[in-house]
C-alpha positions as CSV (number, residue, x, y, z in Angstrom):
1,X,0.0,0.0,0.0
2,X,2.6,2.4,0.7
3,X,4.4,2.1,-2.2
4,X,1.3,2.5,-4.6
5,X,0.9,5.5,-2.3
6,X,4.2,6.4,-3.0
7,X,4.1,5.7,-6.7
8,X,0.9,8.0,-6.9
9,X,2.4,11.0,-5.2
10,X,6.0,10.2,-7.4
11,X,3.1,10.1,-10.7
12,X,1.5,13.6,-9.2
13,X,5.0,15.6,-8.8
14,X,6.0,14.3,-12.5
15,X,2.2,15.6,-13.9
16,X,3.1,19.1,-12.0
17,X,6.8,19.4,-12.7
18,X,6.0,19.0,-16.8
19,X,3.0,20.5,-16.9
20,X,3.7,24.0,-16.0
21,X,2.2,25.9,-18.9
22,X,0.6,25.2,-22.5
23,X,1.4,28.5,-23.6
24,X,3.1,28.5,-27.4
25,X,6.4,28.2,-28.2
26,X,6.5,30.3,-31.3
27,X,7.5,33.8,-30.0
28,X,10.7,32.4,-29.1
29,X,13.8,33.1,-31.7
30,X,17.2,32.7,-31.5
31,X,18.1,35.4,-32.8
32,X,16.0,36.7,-29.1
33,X,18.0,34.3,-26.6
34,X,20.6,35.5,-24.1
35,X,23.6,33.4,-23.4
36,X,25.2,35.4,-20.2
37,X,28.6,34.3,-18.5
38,X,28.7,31.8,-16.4
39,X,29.0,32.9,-12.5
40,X,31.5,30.7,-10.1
41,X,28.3,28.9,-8.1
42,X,27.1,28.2,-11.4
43,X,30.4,26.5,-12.2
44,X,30.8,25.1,-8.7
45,X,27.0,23.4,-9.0
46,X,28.2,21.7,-12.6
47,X,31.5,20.3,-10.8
48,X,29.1,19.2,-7.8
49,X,26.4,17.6,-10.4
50,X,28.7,15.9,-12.4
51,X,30.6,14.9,-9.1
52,X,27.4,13.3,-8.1
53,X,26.7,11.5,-11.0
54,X,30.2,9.6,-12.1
55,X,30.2,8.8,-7.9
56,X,27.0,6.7,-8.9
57,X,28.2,5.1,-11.7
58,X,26.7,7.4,-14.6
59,X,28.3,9.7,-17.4
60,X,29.4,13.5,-16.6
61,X,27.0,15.8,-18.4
62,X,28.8,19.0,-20.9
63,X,26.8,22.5,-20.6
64,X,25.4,23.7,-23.5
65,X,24.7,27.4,-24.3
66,X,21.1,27.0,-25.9
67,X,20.3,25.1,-22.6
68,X,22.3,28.2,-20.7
69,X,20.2,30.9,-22.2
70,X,17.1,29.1,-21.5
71,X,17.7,28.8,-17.4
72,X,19.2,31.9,-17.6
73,X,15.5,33.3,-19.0
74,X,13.9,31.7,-16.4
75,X,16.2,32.2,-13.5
76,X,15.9,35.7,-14.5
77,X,11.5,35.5,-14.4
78,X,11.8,33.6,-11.0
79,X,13.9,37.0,-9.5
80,X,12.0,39.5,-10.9
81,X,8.7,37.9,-9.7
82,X,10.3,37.0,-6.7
83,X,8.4,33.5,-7.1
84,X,9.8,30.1,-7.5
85,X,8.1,28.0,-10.3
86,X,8.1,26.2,-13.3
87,X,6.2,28.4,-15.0
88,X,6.5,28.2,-19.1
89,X,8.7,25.1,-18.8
90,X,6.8,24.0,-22.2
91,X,7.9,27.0,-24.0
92,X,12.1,26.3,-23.1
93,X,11.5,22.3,-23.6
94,X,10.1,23.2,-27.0
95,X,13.0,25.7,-27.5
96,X,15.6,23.2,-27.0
97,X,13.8,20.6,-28.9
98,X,13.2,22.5,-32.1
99,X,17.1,24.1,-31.4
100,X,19.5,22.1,-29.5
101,X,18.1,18.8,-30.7
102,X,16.9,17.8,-27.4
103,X,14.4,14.8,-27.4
104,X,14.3,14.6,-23.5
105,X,14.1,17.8,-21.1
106,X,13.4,18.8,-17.4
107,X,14.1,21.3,-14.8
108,X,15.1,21.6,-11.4
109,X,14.8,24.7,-9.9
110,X,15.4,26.2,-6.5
111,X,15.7,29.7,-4.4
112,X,16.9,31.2,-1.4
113,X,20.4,28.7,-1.4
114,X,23.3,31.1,-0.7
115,X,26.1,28.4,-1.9
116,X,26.2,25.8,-4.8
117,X,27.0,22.9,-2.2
118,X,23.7,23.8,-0.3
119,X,21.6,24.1,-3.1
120,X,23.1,20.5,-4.8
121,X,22.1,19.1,-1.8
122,X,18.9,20.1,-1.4
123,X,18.2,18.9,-4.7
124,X,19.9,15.3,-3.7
125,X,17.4,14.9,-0.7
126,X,14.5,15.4,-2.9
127,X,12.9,12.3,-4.8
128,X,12.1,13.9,-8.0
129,X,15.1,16.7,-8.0
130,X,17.6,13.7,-7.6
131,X,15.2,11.9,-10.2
132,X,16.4,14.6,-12.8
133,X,19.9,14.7,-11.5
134,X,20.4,10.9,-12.2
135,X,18.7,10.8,-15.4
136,X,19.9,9.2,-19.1
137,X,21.6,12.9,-20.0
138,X,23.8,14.5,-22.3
139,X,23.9,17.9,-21.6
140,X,23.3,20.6,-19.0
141,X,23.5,23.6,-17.8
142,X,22.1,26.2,-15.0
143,X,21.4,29.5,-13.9
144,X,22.1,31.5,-10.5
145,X,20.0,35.1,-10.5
146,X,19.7,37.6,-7.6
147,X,16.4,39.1,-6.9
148,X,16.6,43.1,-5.5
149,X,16.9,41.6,-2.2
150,X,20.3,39.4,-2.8
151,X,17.8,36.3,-2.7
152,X,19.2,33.7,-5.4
153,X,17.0,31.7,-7.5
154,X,18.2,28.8,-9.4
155,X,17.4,26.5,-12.3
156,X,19.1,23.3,-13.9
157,X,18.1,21.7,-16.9
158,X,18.7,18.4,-18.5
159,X,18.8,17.2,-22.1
160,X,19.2,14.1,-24.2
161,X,20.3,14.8,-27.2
């Protein structure tokens, strides 16, 4: 019983994580997309990702700037808002499919961390972050935004390419 309970709730947080918004892709150009330099806790949570994956037996992931510009975009929204969300994650999956030749694509996303370390493990002790961070991956890439208040806001995605 408990793991059908379990398996339900697992089912649930999948159906909310990839179903964040059915708005169109179509605005989006690349000729519109931002690819900013990377920040040292950006680098630091890459090396502790990838550290975390080839400890459990699984391949290191390369960034990739099309994946970059779109976690930078939403890291951006989530600081300006000052709200944590997966909000248009349909619009950047479809980005990267029709651009970076992704055929698989998720998110993890995060605020208020103040170190990579902290924020990596928080993501570890959570089923369907570590879920992501485990997954059958090529490529990566993630975002580290300040709000006006110095809060940080975070987001990670994953492709198959």
């Amino acid at each position: 019983m408990k793991t059908i309970l379990n398996l339900l709730l697992l089912a649930l947080f999948l159906t909310f994580a990839t179903s964040c918004s059915s708005e169109s892709s179509d605005d989006l150009q690349l000729e519109d997309i931002t690819i900013p330099q990377t920040k040292e806790i950006e680098i630091e949570i890459m090396e502790l990702i990838n550290a975390y994956r080839i400890e459990n037996g699984l391949n290191a992931l390369s960034n990739h700037d099309l994946v970059k510009s779109q976690a930078f975009s939403h890291s951006d929204y989530m600081a300006e808002e000052d709200n944590m969300s997966h909000a248009n994650f349909y619009n950047r999956k479809s980005f990267l499919v029709n651009n970076a030749g992704a055929s698989v694509v998720t998110e993890n996303v995060a605020f208020g961390f103040t170190s990579a370390q902290s924020v990596v493990n928080a993501w570890i002790q959570s089923e369907g972050h570590r879920l992501n961070m485990e997954g059958d991956y090529t490529n990566f890439d993630v975002s580290a935004e300040q709000n006006t208040e110095g809060k940080w806001y975070f987001t990670n995605i994953f492709i198959r390419k």
